[in-house]
N, C-alpha and C positions, 0 to 999 in steps of 0.2 A: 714915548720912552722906549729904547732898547736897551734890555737887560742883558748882560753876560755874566755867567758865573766861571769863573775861574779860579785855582788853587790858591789858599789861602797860605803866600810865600814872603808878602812883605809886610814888617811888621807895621809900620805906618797905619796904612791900610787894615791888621787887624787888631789894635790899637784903638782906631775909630769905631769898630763896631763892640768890642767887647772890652777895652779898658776904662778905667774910669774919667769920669772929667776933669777929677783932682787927682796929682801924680802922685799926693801920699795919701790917697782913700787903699783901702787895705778889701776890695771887690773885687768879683768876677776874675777877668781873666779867661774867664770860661776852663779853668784850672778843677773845676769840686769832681768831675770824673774821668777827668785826665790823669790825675794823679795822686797819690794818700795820703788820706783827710788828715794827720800825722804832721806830712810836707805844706799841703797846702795852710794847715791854721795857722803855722806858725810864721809864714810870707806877711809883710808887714809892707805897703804903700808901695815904693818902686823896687821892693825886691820881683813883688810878683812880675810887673813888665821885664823885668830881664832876665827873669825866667823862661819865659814864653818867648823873648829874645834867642833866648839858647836853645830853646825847643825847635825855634824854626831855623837856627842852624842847621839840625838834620832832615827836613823838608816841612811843607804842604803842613797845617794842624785841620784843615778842612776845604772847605771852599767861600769865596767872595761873593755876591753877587755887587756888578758893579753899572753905574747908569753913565755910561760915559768912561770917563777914569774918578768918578767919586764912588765910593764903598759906600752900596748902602743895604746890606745883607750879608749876615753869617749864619753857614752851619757846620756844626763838628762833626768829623767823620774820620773814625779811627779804627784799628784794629781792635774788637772788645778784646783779646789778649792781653791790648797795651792798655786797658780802662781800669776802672774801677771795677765797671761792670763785670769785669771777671769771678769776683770774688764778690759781687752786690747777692744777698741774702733776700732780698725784699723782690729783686728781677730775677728771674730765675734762668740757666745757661738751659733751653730743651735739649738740645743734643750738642755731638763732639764738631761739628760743624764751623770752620773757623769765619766767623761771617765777621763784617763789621759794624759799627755799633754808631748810631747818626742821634745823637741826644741834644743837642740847643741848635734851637732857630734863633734868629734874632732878625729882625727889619728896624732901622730907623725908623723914627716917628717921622712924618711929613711923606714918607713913601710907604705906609700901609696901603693897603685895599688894593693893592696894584699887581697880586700876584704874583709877589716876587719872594715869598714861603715856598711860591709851591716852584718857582724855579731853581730855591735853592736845594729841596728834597731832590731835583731831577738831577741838578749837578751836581750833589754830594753820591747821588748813585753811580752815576756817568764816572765820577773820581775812581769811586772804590772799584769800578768794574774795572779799569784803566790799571790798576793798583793788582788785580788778577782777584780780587774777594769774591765769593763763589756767592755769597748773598749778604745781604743788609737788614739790619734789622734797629726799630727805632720802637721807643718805649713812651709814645704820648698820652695826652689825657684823654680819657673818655669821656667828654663832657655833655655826652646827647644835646648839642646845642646851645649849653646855656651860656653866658657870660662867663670869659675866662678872665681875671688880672691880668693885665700885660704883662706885670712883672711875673708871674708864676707860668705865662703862657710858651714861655721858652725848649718846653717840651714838644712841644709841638698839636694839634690838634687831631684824633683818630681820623677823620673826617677828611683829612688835606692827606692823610697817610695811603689813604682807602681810593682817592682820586688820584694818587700816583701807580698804583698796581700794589702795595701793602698789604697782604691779608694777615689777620688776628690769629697768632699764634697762639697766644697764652693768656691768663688774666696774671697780675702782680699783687700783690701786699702794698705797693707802693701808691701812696696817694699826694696830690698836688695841690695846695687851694681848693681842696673837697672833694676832687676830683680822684677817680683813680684811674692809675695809668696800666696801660695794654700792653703786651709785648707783639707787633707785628713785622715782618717779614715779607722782604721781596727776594728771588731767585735772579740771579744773574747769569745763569746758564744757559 
């Protein structure tokens, strides 16, 4: 298997990794820190896909990875300016530092274990360096190991963060599935 990650620009493509199976399930989206919880609750079924539609009219919401030309990984990677994360109370901003903010992995099922997390943290970095972001900064769980939920695992693992070059910037208020999550940082300068 060759993996490529590439900018996440056709909706098709991020559709498969983060819409739902049913076109009026009222999911994901990968929508809860792209934009306020206000906007997002009140999206119902296929508003949210053409949202997210209209979102990537004005480019990229992250990046692909892809096995071939099948999508079978996403990660969001955005300005925290443009997130939620701006204004998140529980993740804390350390400094005036405009960095950008890389919050959900996702891998298809049937393509786990194949290290295609950690190719998509490398290409969501690779993005935002390309994009001129002076560092990145992602807020996974600390799970010393244990068992994560797949479904809550979407933060990503300290451990996958820490084998890309991530170091632990801060501790959070924020917890996942029991877990609490980290705020760490990599430099792109």
């Amino acid at each position: 298997m060759s993996i490529e990650v590439r900018p996440a620009a056709v909706f098709e493509d991020v559709k498969a990794l983060v819409g739902p199976k049913r076109a009026d399930a009222s999911v994901c989206w990968c929508l809860s820190y792209r934009i306020p919880s206000t906007v997002n609750n009140k999206m119902r079924g296929q508003e949210r896909g053409a949202y997210v539609a209209r979102l990537l009219e004005d480019g990229p919401l992250g990046v692909l990875a892809y096995d071939g030309d099948v999508p079978v990984g996403w990660a969001a990677v955005a300005p925290r300016s443009a997130t939620t994360f701006a204004r998140n109370r529980k993740i804390p901003q350390v400094d005036e530092l405009p960095v950008w903010s890389l919050w959900c992995i996702r891998v298809r099922p049937g393509h786990r274990g194949q290290g295609i997390s950690h190719a998509l943290i490398a290409g969501a970095v690779a993005y935002a360096r390309e994009q001129g972001a002076p560092a990145v900064e992602a807020y996974p769980l600390d799970n010393g190991g244990a068992k994560v939920d797949q479904t809550m695992a979407y933060a990503g693992l300290r451990a996958n963060f820490e084998a890309a070059g991530f170091r632990h910037v801060a501790d959070t208020t924020s917890v996942l599935s029991g877990h609490p999550r980290v705020l760490m940082r990599i430099a792109l300068d």
